[in-house]
Structures are given as C-alpha cells and as structure tokens.
N, CA, C and O atoms as a CHARMM CRD file, in Angstrom:
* protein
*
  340
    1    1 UNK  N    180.02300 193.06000  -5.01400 PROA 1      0.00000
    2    1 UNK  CA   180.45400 193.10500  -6.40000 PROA 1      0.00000
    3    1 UNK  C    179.23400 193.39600  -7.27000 PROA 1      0.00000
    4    1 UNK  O    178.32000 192.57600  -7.36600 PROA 1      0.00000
    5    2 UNK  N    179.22700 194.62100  -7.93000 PROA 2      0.00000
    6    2 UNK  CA   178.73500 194.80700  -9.28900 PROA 2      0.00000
    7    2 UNK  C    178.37300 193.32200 -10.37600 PROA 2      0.00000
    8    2 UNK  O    178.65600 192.18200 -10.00800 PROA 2      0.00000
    9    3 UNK  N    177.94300 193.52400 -11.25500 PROA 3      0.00000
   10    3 UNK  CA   178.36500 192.64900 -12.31400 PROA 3      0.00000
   11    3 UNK  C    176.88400 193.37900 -13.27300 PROA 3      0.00000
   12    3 UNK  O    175.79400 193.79600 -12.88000 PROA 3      0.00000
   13    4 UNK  N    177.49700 193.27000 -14.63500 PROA 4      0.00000
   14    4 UNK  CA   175.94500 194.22300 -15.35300 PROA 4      0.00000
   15    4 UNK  C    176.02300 192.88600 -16.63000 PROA 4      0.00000
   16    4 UNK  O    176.95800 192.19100 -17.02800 PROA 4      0.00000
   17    5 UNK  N    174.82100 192.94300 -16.93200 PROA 5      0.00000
   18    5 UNK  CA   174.53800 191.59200 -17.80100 PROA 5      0.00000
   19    5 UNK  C    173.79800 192.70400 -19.08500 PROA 5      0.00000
   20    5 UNK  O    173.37500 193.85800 -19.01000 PROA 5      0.00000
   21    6 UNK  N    173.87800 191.89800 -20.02100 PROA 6      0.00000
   22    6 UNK  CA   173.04200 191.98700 -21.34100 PROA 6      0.00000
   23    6 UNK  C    172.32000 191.01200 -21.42300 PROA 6      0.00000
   24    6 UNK  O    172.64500 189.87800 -21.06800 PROA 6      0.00000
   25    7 UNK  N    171.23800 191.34100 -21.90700 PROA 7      0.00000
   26    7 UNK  CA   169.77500 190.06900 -21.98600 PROA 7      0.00000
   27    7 UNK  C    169.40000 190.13100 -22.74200 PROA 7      0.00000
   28    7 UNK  O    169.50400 191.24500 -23.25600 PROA 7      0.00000
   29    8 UNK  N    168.55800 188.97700 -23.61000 PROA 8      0.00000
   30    8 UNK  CA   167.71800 188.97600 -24.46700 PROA 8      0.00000
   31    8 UNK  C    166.49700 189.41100 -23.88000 PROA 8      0.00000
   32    8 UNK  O    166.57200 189.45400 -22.65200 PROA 8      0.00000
   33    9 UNK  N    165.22100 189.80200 -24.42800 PROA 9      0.00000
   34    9 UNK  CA   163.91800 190.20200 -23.57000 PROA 9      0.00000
   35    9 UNK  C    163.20300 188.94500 -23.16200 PROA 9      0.00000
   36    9 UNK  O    162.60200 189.02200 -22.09000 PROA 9      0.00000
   37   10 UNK  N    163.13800 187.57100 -23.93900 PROA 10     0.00000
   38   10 UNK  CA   162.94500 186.33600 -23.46100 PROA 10     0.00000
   39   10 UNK  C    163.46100 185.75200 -21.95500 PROA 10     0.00000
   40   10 UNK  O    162.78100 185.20700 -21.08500 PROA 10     0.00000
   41   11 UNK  N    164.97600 186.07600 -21.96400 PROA 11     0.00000
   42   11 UNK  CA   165.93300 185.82600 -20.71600 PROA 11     0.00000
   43   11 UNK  C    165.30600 187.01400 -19.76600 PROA 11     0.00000
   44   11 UNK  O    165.13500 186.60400 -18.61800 PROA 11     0.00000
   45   12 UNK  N    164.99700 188.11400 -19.92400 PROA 12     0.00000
   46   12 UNK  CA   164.82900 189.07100 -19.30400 PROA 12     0.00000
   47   12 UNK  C    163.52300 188.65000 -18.65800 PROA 12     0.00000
   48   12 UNK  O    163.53800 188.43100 -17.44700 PROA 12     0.00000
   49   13 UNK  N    162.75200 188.55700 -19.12600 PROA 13     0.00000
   50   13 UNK  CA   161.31300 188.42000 -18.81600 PROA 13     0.00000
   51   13 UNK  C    161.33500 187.46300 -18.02800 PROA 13     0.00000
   52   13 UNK  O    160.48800 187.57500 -17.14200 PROA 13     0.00000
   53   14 UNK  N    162.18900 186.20900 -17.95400 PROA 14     0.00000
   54   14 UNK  CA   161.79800 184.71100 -17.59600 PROA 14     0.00000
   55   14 UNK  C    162.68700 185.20700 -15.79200 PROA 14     0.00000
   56   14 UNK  O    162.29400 184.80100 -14.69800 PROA 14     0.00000
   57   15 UNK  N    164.02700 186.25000 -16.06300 PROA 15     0.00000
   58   15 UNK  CA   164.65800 186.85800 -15.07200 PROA 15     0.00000
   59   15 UNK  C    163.75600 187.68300 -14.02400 PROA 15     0.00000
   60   15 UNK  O    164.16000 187.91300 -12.88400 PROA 15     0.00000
   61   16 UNK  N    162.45300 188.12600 -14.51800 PROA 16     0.00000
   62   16 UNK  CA   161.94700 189.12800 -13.66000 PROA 16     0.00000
   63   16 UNK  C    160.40400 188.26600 -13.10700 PROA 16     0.00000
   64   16 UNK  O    159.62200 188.71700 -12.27000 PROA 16     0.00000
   65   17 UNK  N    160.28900 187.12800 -13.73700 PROA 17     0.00000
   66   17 UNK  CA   158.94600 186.13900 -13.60500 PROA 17     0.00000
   67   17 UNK  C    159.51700 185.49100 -12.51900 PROA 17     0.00000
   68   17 UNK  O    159.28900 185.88000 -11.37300 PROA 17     0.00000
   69   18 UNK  N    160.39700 184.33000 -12.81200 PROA 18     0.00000
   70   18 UNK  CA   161.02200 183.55500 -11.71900 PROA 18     0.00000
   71   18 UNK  C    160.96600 183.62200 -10.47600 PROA 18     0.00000
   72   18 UNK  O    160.26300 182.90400  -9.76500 PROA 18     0.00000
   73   19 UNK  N    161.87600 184.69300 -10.02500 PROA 19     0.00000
   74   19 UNK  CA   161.75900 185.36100  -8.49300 PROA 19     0.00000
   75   19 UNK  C    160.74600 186.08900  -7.84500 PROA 19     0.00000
   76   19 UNK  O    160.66500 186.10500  -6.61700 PROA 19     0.00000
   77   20 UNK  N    159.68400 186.91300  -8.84800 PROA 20     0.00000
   78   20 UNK  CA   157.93900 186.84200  -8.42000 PROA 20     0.00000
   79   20 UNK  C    157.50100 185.37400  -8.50200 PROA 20     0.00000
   80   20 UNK  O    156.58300 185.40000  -9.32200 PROA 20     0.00000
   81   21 UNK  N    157.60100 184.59900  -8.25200 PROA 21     0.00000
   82   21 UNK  CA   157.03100 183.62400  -8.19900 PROA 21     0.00000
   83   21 UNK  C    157.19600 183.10800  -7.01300 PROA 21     0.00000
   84   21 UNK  O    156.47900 182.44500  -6.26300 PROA 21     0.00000
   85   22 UNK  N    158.96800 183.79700  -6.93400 PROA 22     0.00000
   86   22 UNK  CA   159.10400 182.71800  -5.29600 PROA 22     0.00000
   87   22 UNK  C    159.09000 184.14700  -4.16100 PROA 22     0.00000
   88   22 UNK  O    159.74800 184.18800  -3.12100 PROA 22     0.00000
   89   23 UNK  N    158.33300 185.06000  -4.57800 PROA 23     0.00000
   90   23 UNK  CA   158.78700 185.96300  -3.74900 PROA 23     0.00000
   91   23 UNK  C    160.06300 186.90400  -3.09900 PROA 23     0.00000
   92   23 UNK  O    160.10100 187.73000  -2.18700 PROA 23     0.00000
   93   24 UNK  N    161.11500 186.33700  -4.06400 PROA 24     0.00000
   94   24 UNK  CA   162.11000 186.82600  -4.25200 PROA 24     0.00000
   95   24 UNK  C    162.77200 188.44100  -4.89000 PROA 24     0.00000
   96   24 UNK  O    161.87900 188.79100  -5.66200 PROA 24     0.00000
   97   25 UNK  N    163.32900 188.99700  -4.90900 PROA 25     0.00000
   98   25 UNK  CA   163.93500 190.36200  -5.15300 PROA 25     0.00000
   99   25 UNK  C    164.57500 189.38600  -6.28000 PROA 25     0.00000
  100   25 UNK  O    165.01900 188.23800  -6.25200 PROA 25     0.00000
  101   26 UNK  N    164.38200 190.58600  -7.50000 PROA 26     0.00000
  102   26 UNK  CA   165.64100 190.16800  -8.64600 PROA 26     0.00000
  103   26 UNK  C    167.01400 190.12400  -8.39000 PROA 26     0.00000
  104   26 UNK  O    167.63200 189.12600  -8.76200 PROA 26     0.00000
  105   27 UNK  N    167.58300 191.00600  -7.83500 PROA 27     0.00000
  106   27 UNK  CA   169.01400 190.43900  -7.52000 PROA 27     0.00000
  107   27 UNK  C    169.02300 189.10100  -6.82000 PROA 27     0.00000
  108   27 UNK  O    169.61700 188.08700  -7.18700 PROA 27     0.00000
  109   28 UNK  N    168.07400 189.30600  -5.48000 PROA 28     0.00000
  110   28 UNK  CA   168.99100 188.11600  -4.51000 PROA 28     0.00000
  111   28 UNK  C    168.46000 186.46100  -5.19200 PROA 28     0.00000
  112   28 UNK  O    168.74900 185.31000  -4.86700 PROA 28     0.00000
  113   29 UNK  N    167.47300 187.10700  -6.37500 PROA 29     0.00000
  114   29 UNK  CA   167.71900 185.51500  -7.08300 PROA 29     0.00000
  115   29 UNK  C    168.35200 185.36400  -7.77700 PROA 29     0.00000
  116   29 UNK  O    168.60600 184.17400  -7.95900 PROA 29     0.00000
  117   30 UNK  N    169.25100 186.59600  -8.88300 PROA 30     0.00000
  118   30 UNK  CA   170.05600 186.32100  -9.42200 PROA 30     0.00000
  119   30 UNK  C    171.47100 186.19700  -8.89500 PROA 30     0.00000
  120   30 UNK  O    172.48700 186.03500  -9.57200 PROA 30     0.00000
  121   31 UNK  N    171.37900 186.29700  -7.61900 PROA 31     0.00000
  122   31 UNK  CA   172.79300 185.93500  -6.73800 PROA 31     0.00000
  123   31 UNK  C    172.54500 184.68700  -6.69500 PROA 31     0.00000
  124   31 UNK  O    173.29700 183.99800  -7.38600 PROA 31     0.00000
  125   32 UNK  N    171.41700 183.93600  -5.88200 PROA 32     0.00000
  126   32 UNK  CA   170.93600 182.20200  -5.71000 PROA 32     0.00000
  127   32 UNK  C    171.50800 181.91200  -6.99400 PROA 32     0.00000
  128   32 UNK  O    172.67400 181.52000  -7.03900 PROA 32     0.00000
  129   33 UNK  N    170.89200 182.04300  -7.95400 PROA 33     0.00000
  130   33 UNK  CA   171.58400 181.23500  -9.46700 PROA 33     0.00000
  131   33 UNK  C    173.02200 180.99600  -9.18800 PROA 33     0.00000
  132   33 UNK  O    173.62700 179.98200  -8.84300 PROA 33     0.00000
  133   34 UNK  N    173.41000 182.24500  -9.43900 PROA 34     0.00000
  134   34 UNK  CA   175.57200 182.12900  -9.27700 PROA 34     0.00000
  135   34 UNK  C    176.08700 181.47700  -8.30400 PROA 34     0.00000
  136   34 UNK  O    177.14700 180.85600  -8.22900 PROA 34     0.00000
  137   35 UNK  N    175.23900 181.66600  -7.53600 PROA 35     0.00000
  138   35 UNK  CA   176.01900 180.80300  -6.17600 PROA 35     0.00000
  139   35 UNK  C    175.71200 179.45600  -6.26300 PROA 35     0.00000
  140   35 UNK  O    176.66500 178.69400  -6.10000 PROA 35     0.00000
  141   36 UNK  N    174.58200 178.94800  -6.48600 PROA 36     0.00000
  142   36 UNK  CA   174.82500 177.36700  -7.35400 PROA 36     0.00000
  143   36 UNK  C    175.34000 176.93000  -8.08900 PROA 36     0.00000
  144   36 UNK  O    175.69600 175.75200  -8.11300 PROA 36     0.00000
  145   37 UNK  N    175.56700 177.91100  -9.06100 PROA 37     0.00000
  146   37 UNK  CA   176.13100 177.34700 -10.38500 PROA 37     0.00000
  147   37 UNK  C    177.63500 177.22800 -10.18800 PROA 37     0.00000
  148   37 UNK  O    178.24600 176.48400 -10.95500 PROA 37     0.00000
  149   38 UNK  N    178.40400 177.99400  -9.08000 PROA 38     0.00000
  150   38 UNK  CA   179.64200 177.62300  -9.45600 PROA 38     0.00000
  151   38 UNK  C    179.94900 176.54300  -8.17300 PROA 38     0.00000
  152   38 UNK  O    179.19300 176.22200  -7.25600 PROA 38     0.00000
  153   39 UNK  N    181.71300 175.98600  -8.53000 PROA 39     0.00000
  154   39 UNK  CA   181.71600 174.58100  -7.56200 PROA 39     0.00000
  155   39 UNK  C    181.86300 175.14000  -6.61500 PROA 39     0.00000
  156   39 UNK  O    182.13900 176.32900  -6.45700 PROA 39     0.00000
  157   40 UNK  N    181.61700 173.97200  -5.53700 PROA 40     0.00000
  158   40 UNK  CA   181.71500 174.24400  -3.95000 PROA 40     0.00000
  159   40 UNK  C    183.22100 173.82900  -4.01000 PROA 40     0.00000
  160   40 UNK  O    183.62400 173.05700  -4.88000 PROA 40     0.00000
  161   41 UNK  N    183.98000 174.32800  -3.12700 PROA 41     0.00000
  162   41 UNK  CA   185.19900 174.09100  -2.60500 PROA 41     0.00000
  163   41 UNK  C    185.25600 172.51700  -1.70300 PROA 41     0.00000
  164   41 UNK  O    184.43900 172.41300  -0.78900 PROA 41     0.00000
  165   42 UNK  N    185.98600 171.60200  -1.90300 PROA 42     0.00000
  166   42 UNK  CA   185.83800 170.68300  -0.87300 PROA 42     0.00000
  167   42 UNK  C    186.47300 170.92300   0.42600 PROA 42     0.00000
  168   42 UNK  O    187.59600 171.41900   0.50900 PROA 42     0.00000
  169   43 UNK  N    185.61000 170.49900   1.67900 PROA 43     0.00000
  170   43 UNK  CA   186.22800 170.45900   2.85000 PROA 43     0.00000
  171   43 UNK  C    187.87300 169.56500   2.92800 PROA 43     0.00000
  172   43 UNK  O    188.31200 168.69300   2.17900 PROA 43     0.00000
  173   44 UNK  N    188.44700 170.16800   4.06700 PROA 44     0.00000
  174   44 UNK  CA   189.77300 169.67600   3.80300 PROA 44     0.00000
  175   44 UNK  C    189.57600 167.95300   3.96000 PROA 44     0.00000
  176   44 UNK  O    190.62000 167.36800   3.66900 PROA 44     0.00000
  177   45 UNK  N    188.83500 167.35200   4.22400 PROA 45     0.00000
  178   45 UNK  CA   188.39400 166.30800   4.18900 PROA 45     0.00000
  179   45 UNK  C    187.93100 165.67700   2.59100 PROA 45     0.00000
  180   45 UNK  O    188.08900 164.61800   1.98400 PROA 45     0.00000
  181   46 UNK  N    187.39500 166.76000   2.38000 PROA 46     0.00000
  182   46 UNK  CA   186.83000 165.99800   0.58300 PROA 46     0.00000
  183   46 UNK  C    185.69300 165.62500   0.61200 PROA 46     0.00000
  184   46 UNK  O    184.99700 165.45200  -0.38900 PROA 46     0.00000
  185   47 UNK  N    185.28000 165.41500   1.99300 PROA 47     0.00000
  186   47 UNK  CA   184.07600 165.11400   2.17600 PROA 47     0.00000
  187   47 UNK  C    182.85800 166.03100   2.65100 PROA 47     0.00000
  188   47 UNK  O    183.17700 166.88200   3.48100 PROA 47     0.00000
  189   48 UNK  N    181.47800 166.00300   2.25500 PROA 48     0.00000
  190   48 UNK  CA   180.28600 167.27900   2.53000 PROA 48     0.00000
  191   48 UNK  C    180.10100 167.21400   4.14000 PROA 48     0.00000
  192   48 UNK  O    180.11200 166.20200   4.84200 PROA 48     0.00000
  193   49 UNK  N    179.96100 168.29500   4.45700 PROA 49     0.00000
  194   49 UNK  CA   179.67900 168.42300   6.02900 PROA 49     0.00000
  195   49 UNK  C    178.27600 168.31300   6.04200 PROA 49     0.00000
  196   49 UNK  O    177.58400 168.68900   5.09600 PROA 49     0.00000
  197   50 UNK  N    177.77700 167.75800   7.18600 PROA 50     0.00000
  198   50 UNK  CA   176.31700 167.55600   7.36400 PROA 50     0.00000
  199   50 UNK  C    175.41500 168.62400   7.22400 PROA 50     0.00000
  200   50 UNK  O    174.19600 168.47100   7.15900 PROA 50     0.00000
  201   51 UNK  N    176.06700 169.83100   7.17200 PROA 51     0.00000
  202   51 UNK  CA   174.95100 170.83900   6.87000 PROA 51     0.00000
  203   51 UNK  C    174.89000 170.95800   5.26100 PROA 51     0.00000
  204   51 UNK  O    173.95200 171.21200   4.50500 PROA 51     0.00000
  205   52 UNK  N    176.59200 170.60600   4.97400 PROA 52     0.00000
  206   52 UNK  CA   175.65500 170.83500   3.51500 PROA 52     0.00000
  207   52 UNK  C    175.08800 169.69900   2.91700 PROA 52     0.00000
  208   52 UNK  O    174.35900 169.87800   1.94100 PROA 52     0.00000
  209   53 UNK  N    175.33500 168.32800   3.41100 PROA 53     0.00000
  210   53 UNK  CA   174.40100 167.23400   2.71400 PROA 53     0.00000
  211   53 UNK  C    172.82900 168.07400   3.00200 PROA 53     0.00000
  212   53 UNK  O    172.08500 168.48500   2.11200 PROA 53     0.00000
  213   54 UNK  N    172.58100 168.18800   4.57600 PROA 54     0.00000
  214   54 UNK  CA   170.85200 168.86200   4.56700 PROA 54     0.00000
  215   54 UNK  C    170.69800 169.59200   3.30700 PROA 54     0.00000
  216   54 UNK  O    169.79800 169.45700   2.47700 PROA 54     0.00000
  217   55 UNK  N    171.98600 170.60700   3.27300 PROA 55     0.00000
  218   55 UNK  CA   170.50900 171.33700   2.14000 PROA 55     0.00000
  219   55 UNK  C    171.13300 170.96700   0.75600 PROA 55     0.00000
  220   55 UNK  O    171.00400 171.62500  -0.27600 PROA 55     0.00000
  221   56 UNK  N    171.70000 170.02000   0.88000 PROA 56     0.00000
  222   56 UNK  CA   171.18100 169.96800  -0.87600 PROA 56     0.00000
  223   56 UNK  C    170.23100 168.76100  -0.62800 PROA 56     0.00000
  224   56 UNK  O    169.49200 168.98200  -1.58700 PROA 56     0.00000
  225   57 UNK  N    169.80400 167.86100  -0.16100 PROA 57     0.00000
  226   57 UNK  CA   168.92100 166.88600   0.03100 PROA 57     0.00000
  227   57 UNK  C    167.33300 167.97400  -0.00800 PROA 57     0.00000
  228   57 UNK  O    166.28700 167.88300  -0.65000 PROA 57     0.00000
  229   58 UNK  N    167.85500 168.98200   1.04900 PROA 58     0.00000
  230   58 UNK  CA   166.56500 169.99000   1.14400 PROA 58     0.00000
  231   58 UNK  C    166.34400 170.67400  -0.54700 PROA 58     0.00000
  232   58 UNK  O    165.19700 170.72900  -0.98900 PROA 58     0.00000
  233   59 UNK  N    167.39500 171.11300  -1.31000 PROA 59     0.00000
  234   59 UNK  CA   167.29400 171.91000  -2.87700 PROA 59     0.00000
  235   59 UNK  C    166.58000 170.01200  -3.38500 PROA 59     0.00000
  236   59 UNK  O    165.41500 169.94000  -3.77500 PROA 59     0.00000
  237   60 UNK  N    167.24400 169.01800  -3.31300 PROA 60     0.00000
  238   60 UNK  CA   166.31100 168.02600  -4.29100 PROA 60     0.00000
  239   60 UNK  C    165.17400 167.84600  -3.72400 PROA 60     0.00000
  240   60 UNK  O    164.41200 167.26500  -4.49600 PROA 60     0.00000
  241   61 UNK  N    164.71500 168.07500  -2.74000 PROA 61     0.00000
  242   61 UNK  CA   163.66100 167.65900  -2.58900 PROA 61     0.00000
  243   61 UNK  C    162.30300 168.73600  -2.77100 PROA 61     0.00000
  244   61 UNK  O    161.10300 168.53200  -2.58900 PROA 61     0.00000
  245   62 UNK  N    162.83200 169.60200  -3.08400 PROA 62     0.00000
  246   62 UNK  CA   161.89600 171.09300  -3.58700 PROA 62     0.00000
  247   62 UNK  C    161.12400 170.47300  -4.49800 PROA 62     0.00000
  248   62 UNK  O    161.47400 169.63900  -5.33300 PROA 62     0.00000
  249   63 UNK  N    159.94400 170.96900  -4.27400 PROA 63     0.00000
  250   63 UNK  CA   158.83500 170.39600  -5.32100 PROA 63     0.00000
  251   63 UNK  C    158.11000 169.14300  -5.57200 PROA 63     0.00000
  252   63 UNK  O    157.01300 168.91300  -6.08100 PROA 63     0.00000
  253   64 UNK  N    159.16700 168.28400  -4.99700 PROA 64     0.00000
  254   64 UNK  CA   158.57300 166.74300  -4.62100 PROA 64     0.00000
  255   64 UNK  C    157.21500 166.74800  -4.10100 PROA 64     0.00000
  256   64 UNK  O    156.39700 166.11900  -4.77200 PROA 64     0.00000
  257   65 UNK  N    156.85100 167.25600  -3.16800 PROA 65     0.00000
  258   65 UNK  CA   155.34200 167.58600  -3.30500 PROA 65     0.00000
  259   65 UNK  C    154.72600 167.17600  -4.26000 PROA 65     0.00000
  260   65 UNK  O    154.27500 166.03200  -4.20900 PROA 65     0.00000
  261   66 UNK  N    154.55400 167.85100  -5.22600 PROA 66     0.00000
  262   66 UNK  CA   153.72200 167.80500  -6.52700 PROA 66     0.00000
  263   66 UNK  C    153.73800 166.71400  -7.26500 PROA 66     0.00000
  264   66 UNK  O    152.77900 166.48300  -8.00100 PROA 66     0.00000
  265   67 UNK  N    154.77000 165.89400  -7.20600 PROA 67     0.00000
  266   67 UNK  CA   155.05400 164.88000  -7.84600 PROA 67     0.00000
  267   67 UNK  C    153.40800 163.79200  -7.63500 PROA 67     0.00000
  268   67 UNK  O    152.72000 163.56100  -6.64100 PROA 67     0.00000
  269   68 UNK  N    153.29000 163.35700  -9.07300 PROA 68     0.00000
  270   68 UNK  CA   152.11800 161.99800  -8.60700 PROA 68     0.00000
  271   68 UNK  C    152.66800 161.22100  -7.81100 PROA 68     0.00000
  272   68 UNK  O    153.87800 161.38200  -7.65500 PROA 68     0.00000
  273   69 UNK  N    152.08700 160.29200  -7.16100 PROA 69     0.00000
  274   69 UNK  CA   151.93900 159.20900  -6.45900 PROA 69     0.00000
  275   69 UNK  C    151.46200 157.83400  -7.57300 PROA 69     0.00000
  276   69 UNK  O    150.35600 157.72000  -8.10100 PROA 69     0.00000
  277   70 UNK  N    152.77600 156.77100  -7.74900 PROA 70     0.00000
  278   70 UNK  CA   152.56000 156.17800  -8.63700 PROA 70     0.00000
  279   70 UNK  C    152.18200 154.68500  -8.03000 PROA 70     0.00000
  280   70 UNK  O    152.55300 154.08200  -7.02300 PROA 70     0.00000
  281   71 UNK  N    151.29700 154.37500  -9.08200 PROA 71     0.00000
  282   71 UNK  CA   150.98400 152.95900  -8.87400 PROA 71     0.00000
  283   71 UNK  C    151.64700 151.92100  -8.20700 PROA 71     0.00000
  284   71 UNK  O    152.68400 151.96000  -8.87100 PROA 71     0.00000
  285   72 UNK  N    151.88500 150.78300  -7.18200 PROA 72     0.00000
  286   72 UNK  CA   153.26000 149.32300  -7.37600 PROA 72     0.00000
  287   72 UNK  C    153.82100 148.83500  -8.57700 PROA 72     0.00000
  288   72 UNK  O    154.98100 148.54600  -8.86800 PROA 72     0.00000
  289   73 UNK  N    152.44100 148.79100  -9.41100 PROA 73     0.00000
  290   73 UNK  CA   153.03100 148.04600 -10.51000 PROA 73     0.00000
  291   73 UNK  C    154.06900 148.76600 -11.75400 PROA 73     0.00000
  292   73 UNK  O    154.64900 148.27700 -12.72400 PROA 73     0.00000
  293   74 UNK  N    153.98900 150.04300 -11.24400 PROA 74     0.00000
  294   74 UNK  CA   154.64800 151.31200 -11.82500 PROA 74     0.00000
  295   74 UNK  C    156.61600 150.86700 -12.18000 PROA 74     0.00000
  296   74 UNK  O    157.28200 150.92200 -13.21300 PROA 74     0.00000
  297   75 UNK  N    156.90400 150.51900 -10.97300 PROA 75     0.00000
  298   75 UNK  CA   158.19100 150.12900 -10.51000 PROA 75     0.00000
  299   75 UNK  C    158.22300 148.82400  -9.79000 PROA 75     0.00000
  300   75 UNK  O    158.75900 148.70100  -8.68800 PROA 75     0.00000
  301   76 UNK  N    157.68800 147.93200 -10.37800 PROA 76     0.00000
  302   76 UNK  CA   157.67200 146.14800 -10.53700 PROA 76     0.00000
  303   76 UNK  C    158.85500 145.90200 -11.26500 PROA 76     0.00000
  304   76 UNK  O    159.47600 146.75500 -11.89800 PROA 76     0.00000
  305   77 UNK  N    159.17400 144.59100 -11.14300 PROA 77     0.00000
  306   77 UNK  CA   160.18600 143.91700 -12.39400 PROA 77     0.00000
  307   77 UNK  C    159.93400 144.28900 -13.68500 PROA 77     0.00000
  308   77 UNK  O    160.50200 145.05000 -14.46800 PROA 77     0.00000
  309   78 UNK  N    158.42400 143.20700 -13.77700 PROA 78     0.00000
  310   78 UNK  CA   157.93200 143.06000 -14.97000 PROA 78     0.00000
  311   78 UNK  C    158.10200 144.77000 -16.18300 PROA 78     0.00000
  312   78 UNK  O    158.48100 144.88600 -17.34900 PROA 78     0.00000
  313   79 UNK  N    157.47900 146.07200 -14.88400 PROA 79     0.00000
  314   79 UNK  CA   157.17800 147.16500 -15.96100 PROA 79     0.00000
  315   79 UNK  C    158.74300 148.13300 -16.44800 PROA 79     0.00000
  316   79 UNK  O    158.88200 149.11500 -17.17700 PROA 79     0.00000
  317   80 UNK  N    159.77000 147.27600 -15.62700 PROA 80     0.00000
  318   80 UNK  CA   161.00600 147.62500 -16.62000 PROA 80     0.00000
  319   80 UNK  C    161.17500 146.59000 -17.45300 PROA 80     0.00000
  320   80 UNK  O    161.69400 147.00900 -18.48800 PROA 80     0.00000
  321   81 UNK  N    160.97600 145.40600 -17.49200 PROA 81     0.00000
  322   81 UNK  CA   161.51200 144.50800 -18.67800 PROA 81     0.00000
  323   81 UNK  C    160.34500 144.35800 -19.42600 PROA 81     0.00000
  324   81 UNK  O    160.59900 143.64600 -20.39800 PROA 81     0.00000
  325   82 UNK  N    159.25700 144.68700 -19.40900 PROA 82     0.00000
  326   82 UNK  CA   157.81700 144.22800 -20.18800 PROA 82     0.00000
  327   82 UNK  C    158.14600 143.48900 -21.85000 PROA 82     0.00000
  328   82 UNK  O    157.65400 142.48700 -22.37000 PROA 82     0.00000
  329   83 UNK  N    159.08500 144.37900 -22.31500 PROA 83     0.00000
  330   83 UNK  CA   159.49600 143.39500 -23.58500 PROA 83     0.00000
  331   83 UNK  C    160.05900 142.52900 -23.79800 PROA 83     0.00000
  332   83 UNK  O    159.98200 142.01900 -24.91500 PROA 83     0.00000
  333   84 UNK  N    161.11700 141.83200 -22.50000 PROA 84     0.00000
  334   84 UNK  CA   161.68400 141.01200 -22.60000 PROA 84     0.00000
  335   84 UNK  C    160.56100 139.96800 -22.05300 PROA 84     0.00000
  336   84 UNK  O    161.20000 138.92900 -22.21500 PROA 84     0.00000
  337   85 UNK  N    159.73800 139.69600 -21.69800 PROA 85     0.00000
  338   85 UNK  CA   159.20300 138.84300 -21.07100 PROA 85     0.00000
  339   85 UNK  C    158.38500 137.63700 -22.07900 PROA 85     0.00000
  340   85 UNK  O    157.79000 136.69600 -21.55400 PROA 85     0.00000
C-alpha cells in the first residue's frame, strides 16, 4: 500500500533524522511508526502470546542502558514521604 503524506518541514526533517540515527530507510521507519501505533488484535484467548510479551518487554526496555544508576536512598520510604515525616 501506497499512502502519500503532507508535512510540515519541522515533521519532515525530524522524519528524515530519526531513522539516520537508527540506521534505518525512511519508509521502513515510517512503516515501524504505523505498525505500532495502531491496536494489536487480541489472540482468541485475549491473552499476549509469549512472543509478543518478549518484544514489547524488548521495545521497553530500549534505551534503558543509558538510564543513571540511582542511589538506595533514591527509592527509600522516607524519599517518597520526606514531607510527611
């Protein structure tokens, strides 16, 4: 399927940056987008099949890498209630 878009040059630009970044072809990242964005069908079960729990566990966990490494006292009691105390 075709599909032809109109862009702003902001959207455009951020469209042709994105997928150089991940090494990607402009279409087949602008296919990745659509194909996330719309719903998944549920299994006749209703429930996710183990391949697709992997990869969406695998899509959240993209980038986690980078994330700091936070302190204990970060996520203590005390440093969610600090004002009530």
């Amino acid at each position: 399927m075709t599909i032809q878009l109109d862009r702003d040059p902001e959207t455009e630009a951020r469209l042709e940056a994105a997928p150089e970044a991940r090494g990607l072809r402009v279409e087949d990242y602008a296919s990745s987008l659509l194909r996330e964005s719309l719903p998944h069908l549920a299994t006749e079960t209703g429930r996710l099949t183990l391949e697709s729990l992997r990869k969406m566990l695998h899509e959240m966990a993209k980038g986690s890498e980078n994330l700091p490494i936070l302190p204990p006292e970060a996520t203590d009691r005390e440093s969610f209630y600090e004002d009530r105390w």
